[in-house]
N, C-alpha and C positions, 0 to 999 in steps of 0.2 A: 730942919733938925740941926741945932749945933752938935761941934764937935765931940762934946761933952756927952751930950744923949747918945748921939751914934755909940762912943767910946760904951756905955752902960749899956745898953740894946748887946753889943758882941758879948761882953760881956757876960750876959744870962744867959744868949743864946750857948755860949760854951757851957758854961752848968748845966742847960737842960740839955744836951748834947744834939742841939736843933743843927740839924742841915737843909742848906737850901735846894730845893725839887726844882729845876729845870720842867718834869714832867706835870707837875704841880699846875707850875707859871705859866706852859704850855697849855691848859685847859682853862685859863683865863684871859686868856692872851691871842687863843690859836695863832700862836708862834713855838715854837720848837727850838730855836736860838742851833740847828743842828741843820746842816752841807753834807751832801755825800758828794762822795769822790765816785765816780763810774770808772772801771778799766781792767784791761785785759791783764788779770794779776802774773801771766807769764811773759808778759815783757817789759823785760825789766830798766828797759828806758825809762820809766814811769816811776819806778821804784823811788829816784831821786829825789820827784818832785814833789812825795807826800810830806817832806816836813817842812820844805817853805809856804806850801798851800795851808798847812798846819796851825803853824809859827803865825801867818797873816791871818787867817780865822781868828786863831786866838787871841790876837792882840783886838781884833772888831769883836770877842766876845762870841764867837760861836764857837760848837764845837764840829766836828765830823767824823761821818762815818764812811766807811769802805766798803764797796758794793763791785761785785767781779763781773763782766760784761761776758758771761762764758757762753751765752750761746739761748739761755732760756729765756727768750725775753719778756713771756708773759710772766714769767716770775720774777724777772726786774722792775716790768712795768707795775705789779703789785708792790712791791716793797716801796719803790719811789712816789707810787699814788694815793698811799693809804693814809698820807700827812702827819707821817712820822718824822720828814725834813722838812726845811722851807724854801729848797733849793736844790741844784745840783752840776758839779760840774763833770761836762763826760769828755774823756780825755781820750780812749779809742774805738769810738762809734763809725762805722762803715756808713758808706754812702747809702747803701741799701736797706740799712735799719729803719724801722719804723719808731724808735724810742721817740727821737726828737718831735717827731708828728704830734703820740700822741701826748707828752708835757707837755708841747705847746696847746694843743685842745685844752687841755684839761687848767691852761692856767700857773706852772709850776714853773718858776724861775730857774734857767738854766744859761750855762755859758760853755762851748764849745773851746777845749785847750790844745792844741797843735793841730786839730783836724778840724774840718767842717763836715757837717750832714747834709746829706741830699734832698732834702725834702721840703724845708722852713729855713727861712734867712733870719738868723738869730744872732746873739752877738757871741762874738768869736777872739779869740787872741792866740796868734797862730804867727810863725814866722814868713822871712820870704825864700818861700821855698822855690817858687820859680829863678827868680835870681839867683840862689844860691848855686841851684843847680847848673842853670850857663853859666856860674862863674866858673864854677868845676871843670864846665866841658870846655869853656876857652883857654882856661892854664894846660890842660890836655892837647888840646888843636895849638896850642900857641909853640908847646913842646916837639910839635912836629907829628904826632902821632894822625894818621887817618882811618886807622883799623880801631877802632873803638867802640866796646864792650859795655851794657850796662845791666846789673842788677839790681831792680826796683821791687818793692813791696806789694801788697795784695792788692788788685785793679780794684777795689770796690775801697781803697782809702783816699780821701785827698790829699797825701801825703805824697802816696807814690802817684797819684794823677800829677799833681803840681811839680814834684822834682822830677819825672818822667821829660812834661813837657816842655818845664826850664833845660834839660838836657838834650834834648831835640831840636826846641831853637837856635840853640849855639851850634849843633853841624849843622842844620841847616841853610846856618848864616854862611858857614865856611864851604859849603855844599859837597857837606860828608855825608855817604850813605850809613847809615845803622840797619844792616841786615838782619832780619829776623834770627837768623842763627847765632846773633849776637846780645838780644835780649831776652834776659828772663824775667817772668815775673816769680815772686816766691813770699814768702812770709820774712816779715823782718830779722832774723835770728843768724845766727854764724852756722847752720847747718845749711841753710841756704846761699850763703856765700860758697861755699864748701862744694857746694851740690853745683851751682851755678857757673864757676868756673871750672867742673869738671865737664858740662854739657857742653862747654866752650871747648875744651881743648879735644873736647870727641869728634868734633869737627874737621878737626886736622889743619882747621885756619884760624890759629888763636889768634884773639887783639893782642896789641903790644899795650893797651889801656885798656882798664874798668873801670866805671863811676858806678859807685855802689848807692842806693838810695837810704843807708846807714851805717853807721860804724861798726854793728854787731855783725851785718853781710861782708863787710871790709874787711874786718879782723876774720872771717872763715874764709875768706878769698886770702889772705892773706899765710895762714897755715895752710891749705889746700895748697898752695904755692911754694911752701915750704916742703912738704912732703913730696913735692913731683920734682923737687930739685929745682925749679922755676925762682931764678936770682930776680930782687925786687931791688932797684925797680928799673935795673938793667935787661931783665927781657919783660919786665911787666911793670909798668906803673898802676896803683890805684891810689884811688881818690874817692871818703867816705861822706859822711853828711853827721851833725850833730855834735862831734867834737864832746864827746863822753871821757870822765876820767881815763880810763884804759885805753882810749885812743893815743895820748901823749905818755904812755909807758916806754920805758926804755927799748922792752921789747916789741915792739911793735913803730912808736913814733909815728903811727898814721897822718897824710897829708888830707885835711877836712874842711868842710863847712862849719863853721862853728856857728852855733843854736843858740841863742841868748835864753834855755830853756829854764834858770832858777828866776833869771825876772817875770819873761812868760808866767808863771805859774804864780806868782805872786799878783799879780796885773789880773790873772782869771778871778782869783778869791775875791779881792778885793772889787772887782766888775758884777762879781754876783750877788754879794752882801751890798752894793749901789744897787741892784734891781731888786734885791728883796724888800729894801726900805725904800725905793721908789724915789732914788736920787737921779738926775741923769748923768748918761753915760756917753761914751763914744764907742758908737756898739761892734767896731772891729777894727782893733788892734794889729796892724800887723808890725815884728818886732824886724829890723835889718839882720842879715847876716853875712858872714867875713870869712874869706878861706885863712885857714890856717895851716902854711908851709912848713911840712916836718921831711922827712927823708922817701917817704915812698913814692912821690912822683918823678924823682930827677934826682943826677948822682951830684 
């Protein structure tokens, strides 16, 4: 078709006020040209990464939909299986989910974004969260600290498995104990920062350190700190994970992991529009991460 005819073609189609159907194309095509986004729409880690996932779909010509990982998941697995998308990427799937099973039974291209699932080895684009995390715990041990505290995320994530056990490696190495009375596990959120460094100080043997297994745990450890009169980071250093806007606020200036989480997410869309058109891929990515020194570990 020259330029010319296309040019006439748009042209009519504006008079006859013709839009083009995606859902149309979709029943000639059984393509849907449409990604859902899977995630738990209260953490708002995730929040960020819907418009570079977005922005990257749309420039490959899909679009996406948002679908909340809240709990019912025979009702996720309906909406994801009914071939309303042609893909899906889940961004906080617990280890103990059955999602990834049965999309992989059933055939449905999917790509794992900062976690993995327990069930099926699929491809994945996720940081180094081992590292990250002994890198945390050795600028802590290296500070002199041996009384060292950590608050980690829900045990059924690979998140907090893998920065758990990156943090564990490193006393280990130094051969620090981590007393039970000194980790929590808890939900990713700044109520459990909050919560976590109060079960700490009930103790009556607070760490002079926590490694938090995210910024939003950091930042409630960090007001919980504040409120008890607890000076940062001269009687308490903490040290977060992800390096979120709000970490590098004035008020706060948290010392972190920083997450390369807008390329991650970019690198997942595009890993999953390669398995919908059956490109190859290299089916896990994992991205480096770098502590970033701000004021709450050392005066």
């Amino acid at each position: 078709m020259t330029s010319e005819t296309q040019a006439r073609v748009r042209e009519a189609a504006t008079v006859l006020g013709y839009v083009r159907s995606d859902l149309g194309r979709g029943l000639s095509t059984r393509a849907t040209h449409r990604v859902a986004l899977v995630a738990e729409l209260e953490n708002t880690l995730y929040h960020q990464l819907m418009g570079p996932i977005h922005d990257e779909l749309v420039q490959r010509s899909y679009g996406m939909v948002l679908l909340s990982e809240d709990g019912d998941e025979g009702a996720l697995h309906e909406r994801l299986l009914d071939r309303s998308v042609d893909g899906a990427i889940l961004m906080t799937t617990r280890l103990t989910s059955s999602l990834p099973y049965e999309l992989s039974r059933r055939d449905l291209p999917f790509v794992f974004l900062n976690r993995v699932g327990g069930f099926v080895d699929v491809p994945s684009v996720t940081a180094d969260n081992f590292g990250g995390a002994r890198a945390a715990g050795e600028l802590l041990i290296g500070l002199g600290h041996t009384r060292i505290g950590a608050i980690v995320g829900p045990a059924d994530t690979s998140t907090a498995r893998d920065r758990e056990a990156g943090f564990r490696a490193a006393l280990d190495d130094a051969g620090i104990a981590l007393p039970r009375t000194l980790l929590v596990r808890r939900e990713y959120d700044e109520a459990s920062g909050r919560l976590g460094l109060q079960a700490m100080l009930d103790t009556g043997k607070p760490p002079t350190a926590i490694f938090c297994a995210n910024d939003f745990i950091a930042i409630g450890v960090l007001n919980r700190a504040m409120e008890r009169g607890i000076a940062i980071p001269d009687d308490l250093a903490v040290v977060g994970f992800d390096d979120i806007d709000m970490a590098g606020w004035p008020a706060f200036q948290l010392t972190t992991v920083s997450n390369p989480l807008m390329d991650m997410a970019r690198c997942a869309a595009g890993m999953l529009i390669d398995l919908i058109e059956r490109r190859d891929i290299n089916p896990h990515q994992v991205f480096p991460t770098e502590l970033v020194l701000r004021r709450t570990h050392s005066v």
